[in-house]
Every structure is written in C-alpha cells, then in structure tokens.
PDB file of the backbone (N, CA, C, O) and the ligand in Angstrom, with CONECT records:
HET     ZN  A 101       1
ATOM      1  N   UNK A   1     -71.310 167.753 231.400  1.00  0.00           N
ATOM      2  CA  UNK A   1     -71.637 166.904 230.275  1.00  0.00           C
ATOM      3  C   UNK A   1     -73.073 166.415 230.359  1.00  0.00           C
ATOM      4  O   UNK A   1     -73.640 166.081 231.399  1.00  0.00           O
ATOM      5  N   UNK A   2     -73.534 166.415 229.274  1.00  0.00           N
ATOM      6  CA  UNK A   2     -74.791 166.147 229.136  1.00  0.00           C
ATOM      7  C   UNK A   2     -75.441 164.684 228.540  1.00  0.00           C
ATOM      8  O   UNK A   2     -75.755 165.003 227.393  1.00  0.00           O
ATOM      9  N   UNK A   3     -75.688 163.716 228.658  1.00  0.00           N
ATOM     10  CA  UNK A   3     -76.632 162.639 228.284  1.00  0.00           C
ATOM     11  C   UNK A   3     -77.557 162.288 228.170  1.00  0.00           C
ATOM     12  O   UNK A   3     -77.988 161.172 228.458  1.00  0.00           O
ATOM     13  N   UNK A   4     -78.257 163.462 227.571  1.00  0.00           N
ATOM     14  CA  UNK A   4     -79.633 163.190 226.890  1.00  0.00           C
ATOM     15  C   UNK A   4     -79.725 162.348 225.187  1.00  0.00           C
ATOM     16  O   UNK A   4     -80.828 162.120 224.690  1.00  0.00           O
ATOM     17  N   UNK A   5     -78.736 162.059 224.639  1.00  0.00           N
ATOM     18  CA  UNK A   5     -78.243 161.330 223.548  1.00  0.00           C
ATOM     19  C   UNK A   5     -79.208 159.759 223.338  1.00  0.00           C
ATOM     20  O   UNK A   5     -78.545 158.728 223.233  1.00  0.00           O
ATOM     21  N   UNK A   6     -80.439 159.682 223.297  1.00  0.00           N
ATOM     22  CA  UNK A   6     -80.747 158.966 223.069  1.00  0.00           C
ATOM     23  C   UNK A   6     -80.685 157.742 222.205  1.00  0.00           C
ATOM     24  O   UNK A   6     -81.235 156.663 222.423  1.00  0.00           O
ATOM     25  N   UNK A   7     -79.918 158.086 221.175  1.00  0.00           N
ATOM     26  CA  UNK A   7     -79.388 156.850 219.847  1.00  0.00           C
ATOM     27  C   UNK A   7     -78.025 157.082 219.532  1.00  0.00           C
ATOM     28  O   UNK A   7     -77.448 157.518 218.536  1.00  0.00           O
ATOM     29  N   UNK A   8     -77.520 156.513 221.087  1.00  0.00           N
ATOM     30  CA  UNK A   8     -76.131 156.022 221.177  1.00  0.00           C
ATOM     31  C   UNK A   8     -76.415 154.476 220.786  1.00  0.00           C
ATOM     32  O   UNK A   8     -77.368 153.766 221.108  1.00  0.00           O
ATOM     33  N   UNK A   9     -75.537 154.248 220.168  1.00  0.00           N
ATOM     34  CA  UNK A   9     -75.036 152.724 220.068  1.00  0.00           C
ATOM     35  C   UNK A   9     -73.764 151.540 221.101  1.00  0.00           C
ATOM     36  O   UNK A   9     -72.820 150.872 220.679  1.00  0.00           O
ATOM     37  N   UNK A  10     -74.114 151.652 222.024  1.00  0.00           N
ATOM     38  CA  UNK A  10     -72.732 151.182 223.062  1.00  0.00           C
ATOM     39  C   UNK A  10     -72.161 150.165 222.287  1.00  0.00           C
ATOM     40  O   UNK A  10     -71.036 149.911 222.719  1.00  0.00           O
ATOM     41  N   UNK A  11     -72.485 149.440 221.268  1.00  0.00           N
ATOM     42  CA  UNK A  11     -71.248 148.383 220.616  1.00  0.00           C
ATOM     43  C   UNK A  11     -70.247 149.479 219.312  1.00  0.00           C
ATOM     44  O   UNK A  11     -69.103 149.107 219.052  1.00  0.00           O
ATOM     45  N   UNK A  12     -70.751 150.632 218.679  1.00  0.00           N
ATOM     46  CA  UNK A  12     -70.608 150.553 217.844  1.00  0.00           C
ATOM     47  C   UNK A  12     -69.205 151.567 217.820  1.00  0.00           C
ATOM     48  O   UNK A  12     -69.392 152.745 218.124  1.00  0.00           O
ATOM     49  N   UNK A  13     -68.341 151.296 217.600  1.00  0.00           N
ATOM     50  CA  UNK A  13     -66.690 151.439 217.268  1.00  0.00           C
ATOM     51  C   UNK A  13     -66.584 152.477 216.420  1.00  0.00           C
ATOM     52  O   UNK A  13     -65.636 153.172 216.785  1.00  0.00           O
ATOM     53  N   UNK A  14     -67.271 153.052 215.157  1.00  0.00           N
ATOM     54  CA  UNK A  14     -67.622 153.877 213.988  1.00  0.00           C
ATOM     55  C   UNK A  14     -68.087 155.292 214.495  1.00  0.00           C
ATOM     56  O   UNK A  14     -68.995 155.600 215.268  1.00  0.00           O
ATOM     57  N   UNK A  15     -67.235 155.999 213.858  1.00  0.00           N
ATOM     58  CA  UNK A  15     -67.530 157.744 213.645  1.00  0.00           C
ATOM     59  C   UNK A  15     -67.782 158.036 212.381  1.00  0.00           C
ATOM     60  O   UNK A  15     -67.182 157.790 211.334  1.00  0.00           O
ATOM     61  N   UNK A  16     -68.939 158.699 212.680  1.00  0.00           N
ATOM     62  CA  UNK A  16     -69.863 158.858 213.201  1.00  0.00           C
ATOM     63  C   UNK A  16     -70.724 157.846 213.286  1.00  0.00           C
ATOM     64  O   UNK A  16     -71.260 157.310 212.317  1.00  0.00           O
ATOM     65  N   UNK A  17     -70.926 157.479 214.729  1.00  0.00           N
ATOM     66  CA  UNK A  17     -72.479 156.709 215.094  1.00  0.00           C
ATOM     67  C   UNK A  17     -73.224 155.702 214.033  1.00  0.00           C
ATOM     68  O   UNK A  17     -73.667 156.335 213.075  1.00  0.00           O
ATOM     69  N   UNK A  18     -73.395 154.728 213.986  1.00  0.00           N
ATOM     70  CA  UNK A  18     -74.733 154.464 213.056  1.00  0.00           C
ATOM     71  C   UNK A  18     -75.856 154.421 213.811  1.00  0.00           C
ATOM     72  O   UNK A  18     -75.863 154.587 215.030  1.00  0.00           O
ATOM     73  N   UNK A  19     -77.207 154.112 212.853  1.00  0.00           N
ATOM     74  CA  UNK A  19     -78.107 154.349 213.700  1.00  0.00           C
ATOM     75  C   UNK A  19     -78.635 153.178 214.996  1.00  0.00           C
ATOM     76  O   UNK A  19     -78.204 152.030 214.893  1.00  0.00           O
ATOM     77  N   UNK A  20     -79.361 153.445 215.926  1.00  0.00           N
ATOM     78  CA  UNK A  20     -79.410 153.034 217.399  1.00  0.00           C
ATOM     79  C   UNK A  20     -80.147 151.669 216.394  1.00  0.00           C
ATOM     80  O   UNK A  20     -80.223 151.565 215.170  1.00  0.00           O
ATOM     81  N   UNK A  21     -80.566 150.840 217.376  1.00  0.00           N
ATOM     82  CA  UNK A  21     -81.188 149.510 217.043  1.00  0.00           C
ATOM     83  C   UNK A  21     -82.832 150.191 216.639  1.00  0.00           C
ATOM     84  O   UNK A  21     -83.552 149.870 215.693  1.00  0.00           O
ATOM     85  N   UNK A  22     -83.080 151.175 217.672  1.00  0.00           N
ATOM     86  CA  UNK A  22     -84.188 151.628 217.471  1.00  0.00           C
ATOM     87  C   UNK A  22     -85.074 152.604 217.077  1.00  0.00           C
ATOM     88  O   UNK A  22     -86.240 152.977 217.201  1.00  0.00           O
ATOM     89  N   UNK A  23     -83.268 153.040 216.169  1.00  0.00           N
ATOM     90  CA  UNK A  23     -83.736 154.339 214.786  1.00  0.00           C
ATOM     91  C   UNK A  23     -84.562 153.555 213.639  1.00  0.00           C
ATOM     92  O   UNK A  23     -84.534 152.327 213.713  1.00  0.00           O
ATOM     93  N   UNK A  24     -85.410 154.239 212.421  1.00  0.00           N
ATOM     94  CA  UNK A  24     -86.307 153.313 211.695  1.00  0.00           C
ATOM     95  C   UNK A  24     -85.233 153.139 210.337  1.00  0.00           C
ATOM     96  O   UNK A  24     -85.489 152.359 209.420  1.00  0.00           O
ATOM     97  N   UNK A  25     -83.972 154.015 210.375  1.00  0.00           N
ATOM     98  CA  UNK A  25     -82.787 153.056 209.646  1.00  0.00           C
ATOM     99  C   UNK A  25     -81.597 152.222 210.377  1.00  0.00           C
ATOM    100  O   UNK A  25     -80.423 152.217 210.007  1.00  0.00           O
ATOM    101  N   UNK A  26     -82.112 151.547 211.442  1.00  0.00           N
ATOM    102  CA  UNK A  26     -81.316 150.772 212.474  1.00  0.00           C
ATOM    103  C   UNK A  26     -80.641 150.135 211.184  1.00  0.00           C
ATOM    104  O   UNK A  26     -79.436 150.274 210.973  1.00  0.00           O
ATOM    105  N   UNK A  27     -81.713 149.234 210.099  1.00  0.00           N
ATOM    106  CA  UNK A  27     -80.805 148.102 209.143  1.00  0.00           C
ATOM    107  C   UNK A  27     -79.023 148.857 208.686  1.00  0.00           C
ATOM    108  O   UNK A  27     -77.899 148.357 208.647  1.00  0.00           O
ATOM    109  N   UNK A  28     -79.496 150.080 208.445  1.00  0.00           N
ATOM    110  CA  UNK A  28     -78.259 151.161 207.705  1.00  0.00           C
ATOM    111  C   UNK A  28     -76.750 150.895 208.558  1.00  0.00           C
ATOM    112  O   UNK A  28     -75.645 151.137 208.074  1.00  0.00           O
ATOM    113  N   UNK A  29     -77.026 150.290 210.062  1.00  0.00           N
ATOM    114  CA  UNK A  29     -75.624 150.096 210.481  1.00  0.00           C
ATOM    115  C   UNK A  29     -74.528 149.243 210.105  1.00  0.00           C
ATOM    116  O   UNK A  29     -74.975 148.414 209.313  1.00  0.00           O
ATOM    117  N   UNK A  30     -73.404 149.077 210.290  1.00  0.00           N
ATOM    118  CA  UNK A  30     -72.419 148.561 209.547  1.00  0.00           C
ATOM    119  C   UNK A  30     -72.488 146.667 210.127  1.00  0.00           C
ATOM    120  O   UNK A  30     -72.794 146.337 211.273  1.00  0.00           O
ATOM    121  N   UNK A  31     -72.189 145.866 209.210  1.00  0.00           N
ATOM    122  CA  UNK A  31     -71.982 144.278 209.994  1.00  0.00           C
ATOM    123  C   UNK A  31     -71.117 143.862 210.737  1.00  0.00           C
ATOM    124  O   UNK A  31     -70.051 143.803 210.124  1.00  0.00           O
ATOM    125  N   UNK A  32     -71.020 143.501 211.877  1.00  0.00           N
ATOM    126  CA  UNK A  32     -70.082 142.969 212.106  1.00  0.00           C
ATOM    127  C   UNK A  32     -69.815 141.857 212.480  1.00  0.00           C
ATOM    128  O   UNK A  32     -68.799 141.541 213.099  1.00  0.00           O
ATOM    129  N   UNK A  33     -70.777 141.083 212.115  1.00  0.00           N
ATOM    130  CA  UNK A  33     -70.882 139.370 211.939  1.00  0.00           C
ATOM    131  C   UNK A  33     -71.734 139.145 210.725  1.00  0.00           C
ATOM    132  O   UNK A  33     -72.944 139.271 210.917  1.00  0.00           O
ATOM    133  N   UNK A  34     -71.263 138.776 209.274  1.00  0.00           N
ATOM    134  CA  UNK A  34     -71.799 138.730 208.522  1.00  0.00           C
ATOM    135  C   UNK A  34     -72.464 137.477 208.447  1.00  0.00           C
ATOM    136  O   UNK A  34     -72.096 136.830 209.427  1.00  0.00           O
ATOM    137  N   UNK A  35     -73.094 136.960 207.908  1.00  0.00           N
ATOM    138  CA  UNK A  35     -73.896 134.844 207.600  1.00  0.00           C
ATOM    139  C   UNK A  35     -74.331 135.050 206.667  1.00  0.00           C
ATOM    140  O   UNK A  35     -75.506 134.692 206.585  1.00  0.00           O
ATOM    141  N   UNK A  36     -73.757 135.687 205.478  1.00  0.00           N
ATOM    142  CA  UNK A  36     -74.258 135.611 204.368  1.00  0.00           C
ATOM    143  C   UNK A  36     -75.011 134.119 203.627  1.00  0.00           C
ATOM    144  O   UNK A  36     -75.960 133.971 202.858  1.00  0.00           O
ATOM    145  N   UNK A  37     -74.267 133.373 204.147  1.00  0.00           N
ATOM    146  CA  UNK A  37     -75.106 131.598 203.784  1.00  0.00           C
ATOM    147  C   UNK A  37     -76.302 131.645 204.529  1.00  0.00           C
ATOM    148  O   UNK A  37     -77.201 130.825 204.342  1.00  0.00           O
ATOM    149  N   UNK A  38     -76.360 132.399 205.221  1.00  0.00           N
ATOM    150  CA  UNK A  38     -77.608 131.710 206.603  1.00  0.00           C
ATOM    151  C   UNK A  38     -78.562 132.841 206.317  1.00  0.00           C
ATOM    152  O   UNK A  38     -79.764 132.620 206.459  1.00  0.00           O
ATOM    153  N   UNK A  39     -78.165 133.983 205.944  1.00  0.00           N
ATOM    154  CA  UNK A  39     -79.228 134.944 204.880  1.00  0.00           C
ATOM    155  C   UNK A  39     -79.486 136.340 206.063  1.00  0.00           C
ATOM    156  O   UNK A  39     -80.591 136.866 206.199  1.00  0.00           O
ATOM    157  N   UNK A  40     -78.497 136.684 206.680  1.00  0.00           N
ATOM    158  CA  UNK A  40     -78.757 137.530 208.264  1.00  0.00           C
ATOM    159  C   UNK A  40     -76.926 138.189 208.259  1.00  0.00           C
ATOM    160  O   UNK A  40     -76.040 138.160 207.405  1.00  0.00           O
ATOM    161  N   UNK A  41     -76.983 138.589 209.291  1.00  0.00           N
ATOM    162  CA  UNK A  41     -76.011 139.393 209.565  1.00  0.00           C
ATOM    163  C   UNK A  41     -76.069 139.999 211.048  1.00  0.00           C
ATOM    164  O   UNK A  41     -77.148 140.551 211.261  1.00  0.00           O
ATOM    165  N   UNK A  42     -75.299 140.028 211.971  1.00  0.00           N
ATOM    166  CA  UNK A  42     -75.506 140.709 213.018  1.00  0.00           C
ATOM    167  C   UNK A  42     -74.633 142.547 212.959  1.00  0.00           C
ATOM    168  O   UNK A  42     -73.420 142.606 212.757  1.00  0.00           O
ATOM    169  N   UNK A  43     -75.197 143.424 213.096  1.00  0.00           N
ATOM    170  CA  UNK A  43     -75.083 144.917 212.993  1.00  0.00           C
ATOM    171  C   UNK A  43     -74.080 145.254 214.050  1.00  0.00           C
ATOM    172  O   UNK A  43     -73.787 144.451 214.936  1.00  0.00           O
ATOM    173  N   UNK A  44     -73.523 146.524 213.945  1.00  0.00           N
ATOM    174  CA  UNK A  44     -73.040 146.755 215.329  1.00  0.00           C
ATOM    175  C   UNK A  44     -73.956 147.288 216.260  1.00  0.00           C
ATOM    176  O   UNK A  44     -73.597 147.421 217.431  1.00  0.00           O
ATOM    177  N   UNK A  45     -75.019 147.591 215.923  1.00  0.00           N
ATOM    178  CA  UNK A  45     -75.950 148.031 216.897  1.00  0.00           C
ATOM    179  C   UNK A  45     -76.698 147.031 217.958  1.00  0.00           C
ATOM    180  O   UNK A  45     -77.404 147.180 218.955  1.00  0.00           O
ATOM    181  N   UNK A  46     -76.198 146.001 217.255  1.00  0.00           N
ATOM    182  CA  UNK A  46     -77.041 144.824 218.258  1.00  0.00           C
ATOM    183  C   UNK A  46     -78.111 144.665 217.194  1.00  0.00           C
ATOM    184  O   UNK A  46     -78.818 143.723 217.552  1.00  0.00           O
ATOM    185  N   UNK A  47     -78.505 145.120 216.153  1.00  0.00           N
ATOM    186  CA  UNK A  47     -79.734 144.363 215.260  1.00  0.00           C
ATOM    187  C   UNK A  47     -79.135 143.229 214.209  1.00  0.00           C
ATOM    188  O   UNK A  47     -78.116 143.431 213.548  1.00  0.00           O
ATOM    189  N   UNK A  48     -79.731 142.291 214.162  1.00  0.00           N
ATOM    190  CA  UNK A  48     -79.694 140.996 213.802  1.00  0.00           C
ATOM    191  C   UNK A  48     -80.875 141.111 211.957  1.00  0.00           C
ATOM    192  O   UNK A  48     -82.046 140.765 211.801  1.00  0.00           O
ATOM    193  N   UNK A  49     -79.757 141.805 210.783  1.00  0.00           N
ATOM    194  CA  UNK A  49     -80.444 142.364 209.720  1.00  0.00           C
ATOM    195  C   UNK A  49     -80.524 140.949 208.989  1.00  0.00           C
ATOM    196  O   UNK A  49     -79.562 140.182 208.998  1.00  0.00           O
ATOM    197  N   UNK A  50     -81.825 140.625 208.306  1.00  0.00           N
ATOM    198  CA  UNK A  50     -81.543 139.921 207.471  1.00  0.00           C
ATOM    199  C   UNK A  50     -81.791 140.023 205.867  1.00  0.00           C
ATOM    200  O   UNK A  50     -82.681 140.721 205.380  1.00  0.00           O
ATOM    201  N   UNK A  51     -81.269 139.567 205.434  1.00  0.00           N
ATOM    202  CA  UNK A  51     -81.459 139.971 203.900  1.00  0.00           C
ATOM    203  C   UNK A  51     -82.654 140.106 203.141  1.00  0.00           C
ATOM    204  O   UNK A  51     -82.576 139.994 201.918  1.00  0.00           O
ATOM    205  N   UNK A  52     -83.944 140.370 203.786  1.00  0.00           N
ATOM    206  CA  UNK A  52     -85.102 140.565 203.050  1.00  0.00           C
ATOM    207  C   UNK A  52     -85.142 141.940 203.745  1.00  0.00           C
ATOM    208  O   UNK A  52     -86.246 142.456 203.926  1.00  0.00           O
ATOM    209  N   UNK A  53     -84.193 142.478 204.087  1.00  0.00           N
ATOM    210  CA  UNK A  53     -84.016 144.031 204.962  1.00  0.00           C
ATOM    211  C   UNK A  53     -84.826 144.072 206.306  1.00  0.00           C
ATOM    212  O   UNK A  53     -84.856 145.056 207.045  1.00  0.00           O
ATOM    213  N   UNK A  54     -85.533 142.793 206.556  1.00  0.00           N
ATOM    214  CA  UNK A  54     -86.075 142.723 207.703  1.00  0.00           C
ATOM    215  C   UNK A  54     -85.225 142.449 208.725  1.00  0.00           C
ATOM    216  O   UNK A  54     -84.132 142.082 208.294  1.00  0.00           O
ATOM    217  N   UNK A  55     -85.338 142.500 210.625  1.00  0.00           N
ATOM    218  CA  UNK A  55     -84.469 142.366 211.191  1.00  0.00           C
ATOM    219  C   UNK A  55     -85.409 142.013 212.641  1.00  0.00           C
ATOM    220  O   UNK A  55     -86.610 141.807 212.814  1.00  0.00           O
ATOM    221  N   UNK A  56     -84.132 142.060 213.632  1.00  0.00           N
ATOM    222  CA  UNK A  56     -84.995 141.807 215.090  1.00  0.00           C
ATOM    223  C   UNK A  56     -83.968 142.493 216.084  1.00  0.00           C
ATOM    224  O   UNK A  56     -82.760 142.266 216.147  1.00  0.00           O
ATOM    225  N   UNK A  57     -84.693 143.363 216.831  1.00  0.00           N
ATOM    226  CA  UNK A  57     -83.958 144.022 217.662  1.00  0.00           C
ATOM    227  C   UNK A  57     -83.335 143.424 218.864  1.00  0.00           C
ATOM    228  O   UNK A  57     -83.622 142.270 219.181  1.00  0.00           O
ATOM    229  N   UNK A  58     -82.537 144.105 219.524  1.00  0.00           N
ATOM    230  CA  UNK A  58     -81.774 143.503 220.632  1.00  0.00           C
ATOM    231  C   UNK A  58     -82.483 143.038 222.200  1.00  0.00           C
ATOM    232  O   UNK A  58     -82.118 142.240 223.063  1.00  0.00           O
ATOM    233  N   UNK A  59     -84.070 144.281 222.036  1.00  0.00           N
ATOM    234  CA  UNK A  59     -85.016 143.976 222.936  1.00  0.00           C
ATOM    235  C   UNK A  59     -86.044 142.971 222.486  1.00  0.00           C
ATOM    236  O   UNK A  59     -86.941 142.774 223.306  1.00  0.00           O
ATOM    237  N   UNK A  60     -86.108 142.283 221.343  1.00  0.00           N
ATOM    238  CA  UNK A  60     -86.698 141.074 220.880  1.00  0.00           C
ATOM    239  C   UNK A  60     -87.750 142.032 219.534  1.00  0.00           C
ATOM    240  O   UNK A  60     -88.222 141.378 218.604  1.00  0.00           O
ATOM    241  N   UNK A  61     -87.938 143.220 219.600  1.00  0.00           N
ATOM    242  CA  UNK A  61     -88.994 143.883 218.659  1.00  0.00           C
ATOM    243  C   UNK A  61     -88.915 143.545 217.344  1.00  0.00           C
ATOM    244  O   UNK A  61     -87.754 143.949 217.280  1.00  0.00           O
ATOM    245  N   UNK A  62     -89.108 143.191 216.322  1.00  0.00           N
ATOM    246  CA  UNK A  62     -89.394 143.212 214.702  1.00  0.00           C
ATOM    247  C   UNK A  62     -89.101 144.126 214.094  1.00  0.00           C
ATOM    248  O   UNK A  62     -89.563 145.186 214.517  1.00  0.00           O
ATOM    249  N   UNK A  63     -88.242 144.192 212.872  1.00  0.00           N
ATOM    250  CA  UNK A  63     -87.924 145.296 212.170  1.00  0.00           C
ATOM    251  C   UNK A  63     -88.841 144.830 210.677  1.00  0.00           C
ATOM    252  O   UNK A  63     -88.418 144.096 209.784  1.00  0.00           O
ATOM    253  N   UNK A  64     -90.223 145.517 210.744  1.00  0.00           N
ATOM    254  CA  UNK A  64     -90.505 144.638 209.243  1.00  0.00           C
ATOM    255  C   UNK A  64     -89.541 144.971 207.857  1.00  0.00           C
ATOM    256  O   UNK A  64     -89.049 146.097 207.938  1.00  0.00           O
ATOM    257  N   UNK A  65     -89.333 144.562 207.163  1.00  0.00           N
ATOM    258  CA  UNK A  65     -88.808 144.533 205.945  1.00  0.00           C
ATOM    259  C   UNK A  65     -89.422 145.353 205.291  1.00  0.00           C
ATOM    260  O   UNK A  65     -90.650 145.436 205.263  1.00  0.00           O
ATOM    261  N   UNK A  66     -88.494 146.193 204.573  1.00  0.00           N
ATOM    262  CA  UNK A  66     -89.105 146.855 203.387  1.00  0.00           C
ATOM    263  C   UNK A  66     -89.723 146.461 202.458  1.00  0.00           C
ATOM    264  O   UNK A  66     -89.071 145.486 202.085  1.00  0.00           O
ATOM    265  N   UNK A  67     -90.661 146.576 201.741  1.00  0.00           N
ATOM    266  CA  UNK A  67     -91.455 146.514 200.520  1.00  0.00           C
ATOM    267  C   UNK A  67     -91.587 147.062 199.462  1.00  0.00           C
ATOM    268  O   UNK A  67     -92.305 148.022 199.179  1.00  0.00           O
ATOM    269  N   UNK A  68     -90.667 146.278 198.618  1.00  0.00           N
ATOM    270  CA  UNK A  68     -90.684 146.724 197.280  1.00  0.00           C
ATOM    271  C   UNK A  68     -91.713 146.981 196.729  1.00  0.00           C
ATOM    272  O   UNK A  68     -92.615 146.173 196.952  1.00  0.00           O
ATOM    273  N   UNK A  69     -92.061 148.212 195.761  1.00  0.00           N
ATOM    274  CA  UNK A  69     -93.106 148.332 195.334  1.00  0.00           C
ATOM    275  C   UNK A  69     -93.132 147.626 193.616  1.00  0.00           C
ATOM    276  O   UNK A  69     -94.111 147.175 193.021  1.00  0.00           O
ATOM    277  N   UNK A  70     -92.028 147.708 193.244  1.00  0.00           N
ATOM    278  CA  UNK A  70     -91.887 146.644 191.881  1.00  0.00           C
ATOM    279  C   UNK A  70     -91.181 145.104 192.188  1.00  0.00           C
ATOM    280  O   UNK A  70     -90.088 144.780 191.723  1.00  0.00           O
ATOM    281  N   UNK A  71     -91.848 144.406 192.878  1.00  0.00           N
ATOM    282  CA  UNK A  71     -91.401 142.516 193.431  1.00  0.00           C
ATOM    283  C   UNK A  71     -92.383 142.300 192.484  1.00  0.00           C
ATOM    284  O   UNK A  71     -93.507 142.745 192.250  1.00  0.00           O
ATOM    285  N   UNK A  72     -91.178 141.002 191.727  1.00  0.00           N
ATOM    286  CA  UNK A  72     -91.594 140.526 190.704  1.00  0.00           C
ATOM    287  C   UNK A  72     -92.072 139.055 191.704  1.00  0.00           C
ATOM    288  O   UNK A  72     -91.498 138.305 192.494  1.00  0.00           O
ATOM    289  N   UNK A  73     -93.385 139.184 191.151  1.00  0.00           N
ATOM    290  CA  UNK A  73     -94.328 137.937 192.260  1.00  0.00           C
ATOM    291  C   UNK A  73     -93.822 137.129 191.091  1.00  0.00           C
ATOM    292  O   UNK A  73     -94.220 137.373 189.952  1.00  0.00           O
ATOM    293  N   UNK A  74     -93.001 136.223 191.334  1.00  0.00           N
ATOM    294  CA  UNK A  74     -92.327 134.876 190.789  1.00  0.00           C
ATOM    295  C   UNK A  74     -92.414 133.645 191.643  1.00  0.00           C
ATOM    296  O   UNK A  74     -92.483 132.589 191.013  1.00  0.00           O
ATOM    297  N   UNK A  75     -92.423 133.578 192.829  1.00  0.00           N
ATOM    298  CA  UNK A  75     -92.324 132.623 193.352  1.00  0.00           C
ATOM    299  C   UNK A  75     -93.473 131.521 193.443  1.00  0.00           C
ATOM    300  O   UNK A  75     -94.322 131.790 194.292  1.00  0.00           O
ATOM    301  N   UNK A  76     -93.639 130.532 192.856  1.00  0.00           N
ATOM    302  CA  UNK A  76     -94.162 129.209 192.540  1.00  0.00           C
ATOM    303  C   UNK A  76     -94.457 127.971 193.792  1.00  0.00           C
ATOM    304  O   UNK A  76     -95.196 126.988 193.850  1.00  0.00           O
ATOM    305  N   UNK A  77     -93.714 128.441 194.485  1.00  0.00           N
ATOM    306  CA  UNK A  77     -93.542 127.581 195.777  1.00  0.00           C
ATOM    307  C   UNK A  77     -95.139 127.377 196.538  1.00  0.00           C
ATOM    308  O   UNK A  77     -95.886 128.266 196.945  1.00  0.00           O
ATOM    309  N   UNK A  78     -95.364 125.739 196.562  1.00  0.00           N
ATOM    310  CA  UNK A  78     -96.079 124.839 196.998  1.00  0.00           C
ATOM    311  C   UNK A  78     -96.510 125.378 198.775  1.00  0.00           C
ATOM    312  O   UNK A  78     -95.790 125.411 199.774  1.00  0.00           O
ATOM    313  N   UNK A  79     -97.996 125.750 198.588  1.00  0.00           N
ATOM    314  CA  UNK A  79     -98.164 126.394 200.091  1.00  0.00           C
ATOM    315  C   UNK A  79     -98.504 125.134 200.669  1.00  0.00           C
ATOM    316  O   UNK A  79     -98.747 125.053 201.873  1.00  0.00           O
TER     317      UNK A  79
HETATM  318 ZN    ZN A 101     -71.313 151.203 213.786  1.00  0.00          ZN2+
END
C-alpha cells in the first residue's frame, strides 16, 4: 500500500473525500459545525469557512475570500 495521497482529510467521514484544508477549494468541504448567527462554520476538513467564503486553516494560514467581480459597493458604514 501506498501513501503518497497528499489531500487526505483525517476528519472527514464522506466518500468521496472533500477537499484537504489545503486544496484552493478547501471552502467546497461539507460543515460540520455550522454558526450560521456567528457568520462561520467549521468544515470537516478542519477549515473554519466563513461566510464571505473566506476561511482559516487548521495550521493558522488564511483562506482569502473570493471576489466578486459584480459587489454592489453599498455599504455606507462610518470608517
Ligand atoms: Zn467531508
């Protein structure tokens, strides 16, 4: 047997695999602690997604958020 398998997920329960914490669609894995009030979610991969699709990996790294290319610049908020 061979273990060169680099983007195994050791939490993740799901066949097939989602992606590792430190695939660049880590967000794509399934929740399994949702906080929808608190605006985040913890993954089974160990990434900690939050709802601006940004996230933080299990080794502390940054997942930046995607960027919409049509964000409606609305926000008014007092810098
Ligand atoms: Zn999974």
């Amino acid at each position: 047997m061979s273990t060169t398998s680099a983007s195994t997920t050791p939490d993740c329960p799901h066949s097939p695999p989602c992606p590792a914490a430190c695939a660049p669609d880590s967000g794509a894995a399934r929740s399994i602690r949702p906080c929808p009030e608190q605006g985040w979610s913890l993954l089974c991969n160990g990434l900690v997604h939050f709802a601006d699709t940004g996230g933080v990996r299990p080794d502390g790294t940054v997942v930046e958020p995607i960027r919409r290319i049509h964000d409606h610049q609305t926000m008014g908020a007092a810098a």
